[in-house]
C-alpha positions as CSV (number, residue, x, y, z in Angstrom):
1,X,0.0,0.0,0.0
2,X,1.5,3.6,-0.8
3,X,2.3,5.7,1.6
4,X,-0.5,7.9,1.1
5,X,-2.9,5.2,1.0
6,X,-1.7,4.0,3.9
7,X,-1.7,7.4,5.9
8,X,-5.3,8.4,4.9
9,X,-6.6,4.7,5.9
10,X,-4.9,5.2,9.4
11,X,-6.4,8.4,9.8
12,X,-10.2,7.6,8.5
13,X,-9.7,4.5,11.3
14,X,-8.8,6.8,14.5
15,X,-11.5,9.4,13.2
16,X,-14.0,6.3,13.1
17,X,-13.1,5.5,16.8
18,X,-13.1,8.5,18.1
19,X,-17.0,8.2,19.1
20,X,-16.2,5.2,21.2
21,X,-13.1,6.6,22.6
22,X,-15.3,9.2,24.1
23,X,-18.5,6.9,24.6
24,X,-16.0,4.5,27.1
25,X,-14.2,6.7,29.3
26,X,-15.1,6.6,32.4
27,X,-16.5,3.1,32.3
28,X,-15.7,-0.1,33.7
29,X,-15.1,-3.1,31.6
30,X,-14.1,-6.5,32.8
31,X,-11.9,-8.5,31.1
32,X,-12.0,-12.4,31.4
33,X,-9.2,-14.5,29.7
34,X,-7.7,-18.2,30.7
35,X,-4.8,-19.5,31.6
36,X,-3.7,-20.4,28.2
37,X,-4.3,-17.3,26.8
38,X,-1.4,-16.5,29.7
39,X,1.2,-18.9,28.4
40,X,0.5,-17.7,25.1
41,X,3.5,-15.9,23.6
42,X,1.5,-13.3,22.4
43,X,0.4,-12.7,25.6
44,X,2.6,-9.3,26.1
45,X,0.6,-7.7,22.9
46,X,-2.5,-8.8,24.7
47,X,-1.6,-6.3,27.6
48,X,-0.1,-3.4,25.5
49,X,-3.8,-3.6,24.5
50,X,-4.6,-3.4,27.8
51,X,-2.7,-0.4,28.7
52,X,-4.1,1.8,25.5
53,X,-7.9,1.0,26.9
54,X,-6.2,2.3,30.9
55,X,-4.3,5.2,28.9
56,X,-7.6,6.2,27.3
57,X,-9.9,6.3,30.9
58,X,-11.2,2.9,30.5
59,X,-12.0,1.3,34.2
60,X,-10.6,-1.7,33.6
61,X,-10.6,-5.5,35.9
62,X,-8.7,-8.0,34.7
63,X,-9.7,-11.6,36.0
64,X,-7.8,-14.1,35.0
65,X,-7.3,-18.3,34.5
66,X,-4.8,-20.6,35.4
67,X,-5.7,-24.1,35.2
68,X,-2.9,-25.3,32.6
69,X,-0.1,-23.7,35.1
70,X,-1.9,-25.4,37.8
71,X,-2.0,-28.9,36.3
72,X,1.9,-28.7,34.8
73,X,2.3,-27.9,38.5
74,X,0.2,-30.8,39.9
75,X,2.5,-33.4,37.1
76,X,5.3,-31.8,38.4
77,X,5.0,-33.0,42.0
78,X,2.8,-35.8,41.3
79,X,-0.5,-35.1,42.6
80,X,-3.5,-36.8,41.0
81,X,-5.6,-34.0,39.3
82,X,-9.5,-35.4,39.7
83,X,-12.7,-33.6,37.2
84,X,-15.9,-34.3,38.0
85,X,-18.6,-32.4,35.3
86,X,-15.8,-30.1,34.5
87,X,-15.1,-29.1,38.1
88,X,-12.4,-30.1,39.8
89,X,-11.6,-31.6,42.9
90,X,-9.1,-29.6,44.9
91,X,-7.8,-31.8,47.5
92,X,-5.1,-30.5,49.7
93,X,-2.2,-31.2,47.8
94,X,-4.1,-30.0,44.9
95,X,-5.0,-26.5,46.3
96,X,-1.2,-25.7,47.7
97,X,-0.7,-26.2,43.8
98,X,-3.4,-23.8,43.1
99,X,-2.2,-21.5,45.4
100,X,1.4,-21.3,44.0
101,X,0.3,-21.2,39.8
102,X,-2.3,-18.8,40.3
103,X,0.0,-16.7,42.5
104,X,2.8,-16.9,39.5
105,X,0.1,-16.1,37.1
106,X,-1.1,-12.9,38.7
107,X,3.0,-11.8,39.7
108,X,3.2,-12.5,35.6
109,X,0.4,-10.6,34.2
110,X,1.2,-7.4,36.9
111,X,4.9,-7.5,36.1
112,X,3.8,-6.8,31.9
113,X,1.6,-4.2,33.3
114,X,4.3,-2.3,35.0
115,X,7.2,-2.5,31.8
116,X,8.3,1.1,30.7
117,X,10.4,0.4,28.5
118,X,11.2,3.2,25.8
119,X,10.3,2.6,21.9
120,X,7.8,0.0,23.4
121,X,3.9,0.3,23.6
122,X,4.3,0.5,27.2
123,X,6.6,3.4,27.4
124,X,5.7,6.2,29.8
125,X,2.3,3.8,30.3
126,X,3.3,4.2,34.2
127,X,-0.4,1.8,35.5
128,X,-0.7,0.8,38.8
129,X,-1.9,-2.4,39.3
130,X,-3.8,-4.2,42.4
131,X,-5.2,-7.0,43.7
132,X,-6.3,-8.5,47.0
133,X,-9.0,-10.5,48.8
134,X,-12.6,-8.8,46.9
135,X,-13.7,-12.6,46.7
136,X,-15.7,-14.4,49.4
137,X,-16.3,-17.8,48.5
138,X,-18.0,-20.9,50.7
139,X,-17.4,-24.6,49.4
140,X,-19.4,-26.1,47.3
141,X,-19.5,-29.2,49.3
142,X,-20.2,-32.7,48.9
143,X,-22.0,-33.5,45.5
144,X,-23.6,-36.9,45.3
145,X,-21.3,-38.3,47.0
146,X,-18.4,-36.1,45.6
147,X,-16.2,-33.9,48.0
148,X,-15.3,-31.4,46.0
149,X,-12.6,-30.1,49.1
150,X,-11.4,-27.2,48.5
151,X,-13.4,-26.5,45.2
152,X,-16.0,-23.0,46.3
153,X,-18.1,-20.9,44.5
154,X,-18.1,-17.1,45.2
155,X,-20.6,-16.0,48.3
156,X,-19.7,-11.8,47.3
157,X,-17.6,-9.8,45.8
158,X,-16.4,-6.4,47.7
159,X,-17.4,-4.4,45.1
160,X,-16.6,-0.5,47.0
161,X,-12.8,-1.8,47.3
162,X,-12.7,-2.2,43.7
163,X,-14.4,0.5,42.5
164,X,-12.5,2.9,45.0
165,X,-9.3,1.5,42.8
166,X,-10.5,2.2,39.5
167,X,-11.5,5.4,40.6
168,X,-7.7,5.8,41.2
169,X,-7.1,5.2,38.1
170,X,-5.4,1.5,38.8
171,X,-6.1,-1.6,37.2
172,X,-7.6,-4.3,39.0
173,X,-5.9,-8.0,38.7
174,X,-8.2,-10.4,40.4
175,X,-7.5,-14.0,40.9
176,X,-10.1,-17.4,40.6
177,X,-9.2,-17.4,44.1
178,X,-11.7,-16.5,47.1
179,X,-11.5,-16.7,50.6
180,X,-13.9,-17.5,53.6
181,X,-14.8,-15.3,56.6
182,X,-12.7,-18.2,58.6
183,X,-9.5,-18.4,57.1
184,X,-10.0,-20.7,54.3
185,X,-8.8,-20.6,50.8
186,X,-11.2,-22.1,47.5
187,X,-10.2,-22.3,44.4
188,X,-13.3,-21.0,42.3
189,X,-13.8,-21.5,38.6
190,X,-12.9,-18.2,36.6
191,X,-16.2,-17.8,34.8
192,X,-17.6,-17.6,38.2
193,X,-15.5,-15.1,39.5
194,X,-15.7,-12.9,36.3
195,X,-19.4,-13.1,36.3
196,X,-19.7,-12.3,39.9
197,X,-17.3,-9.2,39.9
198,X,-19.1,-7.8,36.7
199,X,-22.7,-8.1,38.9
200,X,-20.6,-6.7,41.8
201,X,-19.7,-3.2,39.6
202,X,-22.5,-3.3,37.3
203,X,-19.6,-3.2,34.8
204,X,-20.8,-1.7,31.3
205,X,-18.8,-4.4,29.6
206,X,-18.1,-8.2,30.3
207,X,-15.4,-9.2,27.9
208,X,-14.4,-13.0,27.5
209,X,-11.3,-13.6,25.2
210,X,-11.5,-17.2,24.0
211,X,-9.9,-19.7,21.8
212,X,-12.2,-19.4,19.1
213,X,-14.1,-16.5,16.6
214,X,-16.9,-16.5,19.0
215,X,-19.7,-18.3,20.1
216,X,-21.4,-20.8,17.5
217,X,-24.5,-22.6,16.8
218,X,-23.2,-26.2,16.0
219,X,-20.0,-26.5,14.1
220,X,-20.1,-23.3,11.4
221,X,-22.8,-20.4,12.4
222,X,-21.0,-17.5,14.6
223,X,-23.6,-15.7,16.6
224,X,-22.6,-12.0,15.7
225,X,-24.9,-9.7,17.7
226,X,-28.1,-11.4,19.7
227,X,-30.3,-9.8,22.3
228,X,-30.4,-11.0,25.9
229,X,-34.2,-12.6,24.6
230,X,-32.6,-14.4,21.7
231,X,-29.7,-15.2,24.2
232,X,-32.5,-16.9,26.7
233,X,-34.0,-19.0,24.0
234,X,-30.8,-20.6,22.8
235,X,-30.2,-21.5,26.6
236,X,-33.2,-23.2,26.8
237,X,-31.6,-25.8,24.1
238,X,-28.4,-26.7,25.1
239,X,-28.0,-29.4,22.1
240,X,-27.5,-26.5,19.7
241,X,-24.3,-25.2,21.6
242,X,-21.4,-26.4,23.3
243,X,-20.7,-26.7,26.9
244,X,-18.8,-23.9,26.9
245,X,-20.4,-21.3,24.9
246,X,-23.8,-22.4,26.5
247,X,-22.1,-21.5,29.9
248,X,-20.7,-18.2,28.6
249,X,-24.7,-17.8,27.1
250,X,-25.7,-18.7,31.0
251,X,-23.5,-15.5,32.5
252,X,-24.4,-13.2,29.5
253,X,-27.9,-13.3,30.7
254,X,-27.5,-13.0,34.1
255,X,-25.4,-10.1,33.8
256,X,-27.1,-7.8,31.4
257,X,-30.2,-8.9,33.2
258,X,-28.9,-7.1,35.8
259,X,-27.6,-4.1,34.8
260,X,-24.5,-4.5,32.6
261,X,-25.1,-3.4,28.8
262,X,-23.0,-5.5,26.5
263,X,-20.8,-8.9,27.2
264,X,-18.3,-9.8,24.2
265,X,-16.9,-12.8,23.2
266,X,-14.1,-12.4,21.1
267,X,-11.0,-14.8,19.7
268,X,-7.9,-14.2,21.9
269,X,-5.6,-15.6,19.0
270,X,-6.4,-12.4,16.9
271,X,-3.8,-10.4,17.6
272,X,-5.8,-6.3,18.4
273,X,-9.0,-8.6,19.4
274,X,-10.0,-6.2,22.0
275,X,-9.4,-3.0,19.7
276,X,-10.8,-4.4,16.9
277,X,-14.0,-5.4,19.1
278,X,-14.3,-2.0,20.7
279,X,-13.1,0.5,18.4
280,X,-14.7,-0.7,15.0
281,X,-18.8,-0.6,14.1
282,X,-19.2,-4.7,13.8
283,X,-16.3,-5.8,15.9
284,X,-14.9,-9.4,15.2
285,X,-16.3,-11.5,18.1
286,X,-19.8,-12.3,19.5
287,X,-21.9,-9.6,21.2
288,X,-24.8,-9.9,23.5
289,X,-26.6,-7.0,24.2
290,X,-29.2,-5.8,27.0
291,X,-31.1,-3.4,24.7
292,X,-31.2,-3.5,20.6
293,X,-27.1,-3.2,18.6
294,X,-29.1,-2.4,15.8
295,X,-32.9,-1.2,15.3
296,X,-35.1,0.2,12.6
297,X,-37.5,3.0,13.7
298,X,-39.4,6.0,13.0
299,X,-36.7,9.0,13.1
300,X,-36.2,11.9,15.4
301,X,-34.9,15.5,14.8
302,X,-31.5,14.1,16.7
303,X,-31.3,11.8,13.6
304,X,-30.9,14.4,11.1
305,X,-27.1,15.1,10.9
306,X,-26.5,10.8,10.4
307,X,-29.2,11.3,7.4
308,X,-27.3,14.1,5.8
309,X,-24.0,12.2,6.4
310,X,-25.8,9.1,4.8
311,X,-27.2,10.9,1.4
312,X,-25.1,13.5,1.0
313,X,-22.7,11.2,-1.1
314,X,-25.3,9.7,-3.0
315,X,-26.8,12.9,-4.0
316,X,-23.3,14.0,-5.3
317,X,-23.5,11.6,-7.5
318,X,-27.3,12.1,-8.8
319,X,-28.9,8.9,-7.3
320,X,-30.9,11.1,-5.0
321,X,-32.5,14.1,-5.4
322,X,-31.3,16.6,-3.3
323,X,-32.3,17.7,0.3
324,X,-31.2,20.8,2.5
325,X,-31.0,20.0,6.2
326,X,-33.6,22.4,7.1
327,X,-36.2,20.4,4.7
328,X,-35.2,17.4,6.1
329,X,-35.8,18.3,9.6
330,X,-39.1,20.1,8.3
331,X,-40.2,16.1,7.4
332,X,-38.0,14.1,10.0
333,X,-41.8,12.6,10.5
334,X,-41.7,10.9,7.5
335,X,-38.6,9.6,7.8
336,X,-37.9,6.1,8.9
337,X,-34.0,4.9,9.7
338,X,-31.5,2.1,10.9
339,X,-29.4,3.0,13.8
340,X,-26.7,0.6,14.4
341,X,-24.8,1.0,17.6
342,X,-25.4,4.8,17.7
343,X,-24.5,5.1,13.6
344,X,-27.6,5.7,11.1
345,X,-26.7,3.4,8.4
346,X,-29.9,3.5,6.7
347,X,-32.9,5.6,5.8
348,X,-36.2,5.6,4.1
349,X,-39.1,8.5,3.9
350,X,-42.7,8.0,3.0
351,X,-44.7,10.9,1.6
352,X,-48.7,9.9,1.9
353,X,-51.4,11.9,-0.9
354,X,-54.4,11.0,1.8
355,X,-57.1,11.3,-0.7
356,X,-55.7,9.0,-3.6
357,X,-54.6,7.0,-0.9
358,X,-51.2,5.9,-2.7
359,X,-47.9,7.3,-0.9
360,X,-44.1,7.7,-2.5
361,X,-41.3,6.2,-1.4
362,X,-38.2,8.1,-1.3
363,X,-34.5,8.6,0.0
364,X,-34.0,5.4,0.4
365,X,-30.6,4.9,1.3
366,X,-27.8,1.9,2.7
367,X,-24.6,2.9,4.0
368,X,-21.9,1.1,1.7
369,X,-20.5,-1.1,4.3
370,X,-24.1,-2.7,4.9
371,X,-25.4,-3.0,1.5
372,X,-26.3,-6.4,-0.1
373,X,-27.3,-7.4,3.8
374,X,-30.4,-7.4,3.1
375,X,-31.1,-4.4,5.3
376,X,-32.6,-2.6,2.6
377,X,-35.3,-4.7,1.8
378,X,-35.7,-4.8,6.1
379,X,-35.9,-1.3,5.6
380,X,-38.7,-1.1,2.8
381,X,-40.5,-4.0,4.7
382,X,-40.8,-1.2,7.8
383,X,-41.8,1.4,5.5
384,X,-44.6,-0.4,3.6
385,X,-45.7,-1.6,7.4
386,X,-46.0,2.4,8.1
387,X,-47.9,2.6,5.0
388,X,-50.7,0.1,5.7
389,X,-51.2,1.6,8.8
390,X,-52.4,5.1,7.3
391,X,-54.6,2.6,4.9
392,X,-52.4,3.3,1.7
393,X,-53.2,1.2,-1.8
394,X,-50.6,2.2,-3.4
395,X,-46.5,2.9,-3.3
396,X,-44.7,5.1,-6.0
397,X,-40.9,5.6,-6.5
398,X,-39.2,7.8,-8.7
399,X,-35.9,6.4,-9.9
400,X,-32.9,6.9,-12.0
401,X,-30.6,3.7,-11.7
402,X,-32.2,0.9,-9.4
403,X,-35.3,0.1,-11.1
404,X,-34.3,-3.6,-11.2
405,X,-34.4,-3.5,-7.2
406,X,-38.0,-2.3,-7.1
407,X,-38.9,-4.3,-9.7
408,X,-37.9,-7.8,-7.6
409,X,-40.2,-6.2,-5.2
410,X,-43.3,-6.4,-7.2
411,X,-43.2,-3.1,-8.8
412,X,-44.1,-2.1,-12.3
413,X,-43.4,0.6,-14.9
414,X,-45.8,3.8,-14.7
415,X,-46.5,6.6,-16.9
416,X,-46.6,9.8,-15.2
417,X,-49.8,10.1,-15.4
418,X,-50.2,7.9,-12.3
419,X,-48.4,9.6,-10.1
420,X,-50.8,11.6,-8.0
421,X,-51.9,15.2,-9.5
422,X,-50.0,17.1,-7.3
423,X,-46.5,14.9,-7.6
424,X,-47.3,15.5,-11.7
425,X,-46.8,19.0,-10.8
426,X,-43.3,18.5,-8.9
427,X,-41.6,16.1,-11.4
428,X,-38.0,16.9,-13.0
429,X,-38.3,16.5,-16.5
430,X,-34.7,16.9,-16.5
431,X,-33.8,14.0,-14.4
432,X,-36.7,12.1,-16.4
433,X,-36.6,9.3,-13.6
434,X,-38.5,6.0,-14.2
435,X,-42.2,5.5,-11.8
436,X,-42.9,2.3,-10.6
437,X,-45.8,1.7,-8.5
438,X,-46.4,-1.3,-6.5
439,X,-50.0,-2.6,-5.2
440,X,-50.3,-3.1,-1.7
């Protein structure tokens, strides 16, 4: 790529994240990863990552994994490691091996965050880092007929001790480890912890980095971006996912059910994962969302500037006739749009003659990333709902180059004569645009 090319498609990518950049500071995300994702070797670019989202006012907790450390520490000294439905049993050789990975893994992942070193992403990064006892866990128990020792499950999270931290500015490490009002130590599972600490702060953002593109409905379908009611239905049959990603489903609802907005699941092999999920309009992972990523609506007068941004290039080029901001926010009423996470990327007006009871349809418009989606035809869909409503017969369209569209919707060739009396008056010989009209 030239060097020009290459400067002008940096710079169009920071102005395009500059809206989240501002949208996240301030708020608290928590970061989930495993073990391996630890012994990776790309682990280091992982937290340079990291560091931009502190450097940038991101609240950020970290919670962590360590079970391969654990069980290369277990064959190392011999002890027997013991799963029983995925949980394992934590005898008391097993938990003083516990105890010594996770503590290696947490001295690791704190040492990266506190590198300086000059020409490096980290230089002049200068984070603080803490952890500490925020867990409170009890033991799970005996499970038909299954001590699980010193296996727990988190009781509470001391949510004011972390948030006083991030407050400070520092980032939080916290450990699958929790501790009991008595003196005892459990070793909890890490999707646990993270979903408990991300009730405990009402996080904005659960993040899960994982070993593959995302979560998946059987072998090939990636689930891109699902509400927290889609989310509950796929729960309710297991068969369709895996173990795992029906888990991760589990703690998405529970968590946006209670206050957090968004949880990602996004491949931790992709090296700028969490940039690329955060920073660009359809990220690369799975999101689950508490309220709508993406919804068509009727527009508001706060939607005219992303209208103008959407059609002013098309009516450059002469697809679309063209409209001043102050007549567009004259007939935002008519207007109909798709808003996808905060972005209009589509519109659509309607322009009802009451007493020949036929309507046009005009402006409509697809951002070019999203066309051929099908979000057009979603669009029109919405906008020949609107027209039923106000008991309309008919729908016109006046257009210069995608006839073929409207016609694979049913519409046919007009004379002008059709259009309604008044519309006759308005048309632009000049652009001599095709009418189709459609029956509804």
């Amino acid at each position: 790529m030239p060097n020009e090319l290459r400067s002008l498609s940096f710079v169009q990518a920071f102005r395009n994240s500059a809206p989240y950049i501002n949208t996240f500071r301030g708020k608290s995300f928590v970061i989930c990863f495993d073990g391996e994702t630890v012994a990776d070797e790309r682990f280091a670019f992982l937290v340079h990552d990291i560091a931009l989202l502190n450097s940038l006012g991101i609240r950020l907790v970290l919670v962590h994994g360590a079970r391969p450390q654990i069980e290369e520490l277990m064959a190392l000294r011999g002890v027997q490691s013991q799963f029983v439905d995925n949980i394992r049993v934590t005898d008391a050789p097993a938990m003083a091996c516990v105890k010594e990975a996770v503590g290696t893994v947490r001295l690791q992942i704190e040492a990266l965050l506190s590198m300086g070193i000059a020409n490096s992403p980290m230089a002049n990064a200068r984070i603080r880092t803490v952890s500490g006892n925020y867990v409170t866990a009890k033991p799970i128990g005996i499970r038909d007929g299954v001590d699980f020792g010193h296996t727990g499950e988190v009781r509470r999270v001391d949510n004011e001790a972390i948030a006083k931290h991030l407050a400070d500015g520092s980032v939080v490490v916290v450990s699958p480890i929790g501790f009991s009002p008595t003196g005892e130590v459990f070793n909890v599972s890490l999707l646990d912890t993270a979903t408990s600490v991300a009730l405990a702060l009402r996080a904005d953002k659960l993040i899960h980095l994982v070993d593959s593109p995302g979560l998946k409905i059987g072998k090939k379908q990636i689930l891109r971006d699902i509400t927290v009611n889609q989310a509950e239905q796929l729960v309710a049959k297991p068969n369709k996912l895996s173990e795992m990603d029906n888990a991760l489903l589990k703690s998405a609802v529970r968590v946006c059910q209670n206050g957090t907005r968004r949880v990602h699941v996004i491949d931790r092999r992709v090296d700028g994962a969490l940039l690329l999920e955060l920073f660009t309009r359809d990220g690369i992972g799975s999101l689950i969302n508490a309220d709508m990523f993406e919804d068509i609506r009727r527009a508001t007068i706060d939607d005219v500037g992303g209208i103008l941004e959407l059609i002013v290039p098309l009516e450059n080029d002469g697809i679309l006739v063209r409209r001043s901001r102050d007549l567009i926010e004259t007939e935002i009423d008519r207007f109909s749009v798709i808003e996808r996470d905060g972005m209009i990327i589509g519109c659509a007006a309607l322009y009802p003659y009451a007493d020949e009871r036929i309507a046009e349809l005009a402006c409509l418009a697809i951002h070019p990333d999203y066309q051929d989606t099908g979000r057009g035809h979603a669009l029109y869909e919405f906008v020949v709902r609107q027209a039923k409503k106000i008991a309309v017969k008919k729908i016109f369209v006046l257009t210069t180059r995608t006839a073929q569209w409207f016609q694979e919707r049913g519409f046919k060739r007009a004379d002008i004569s059709a259009l309604p009396v008044k519309k006759q008056g308005l048309y632009n010989y000049q652009r001599r645009s095709a009418v189709y009209i459609r029956q509804l």
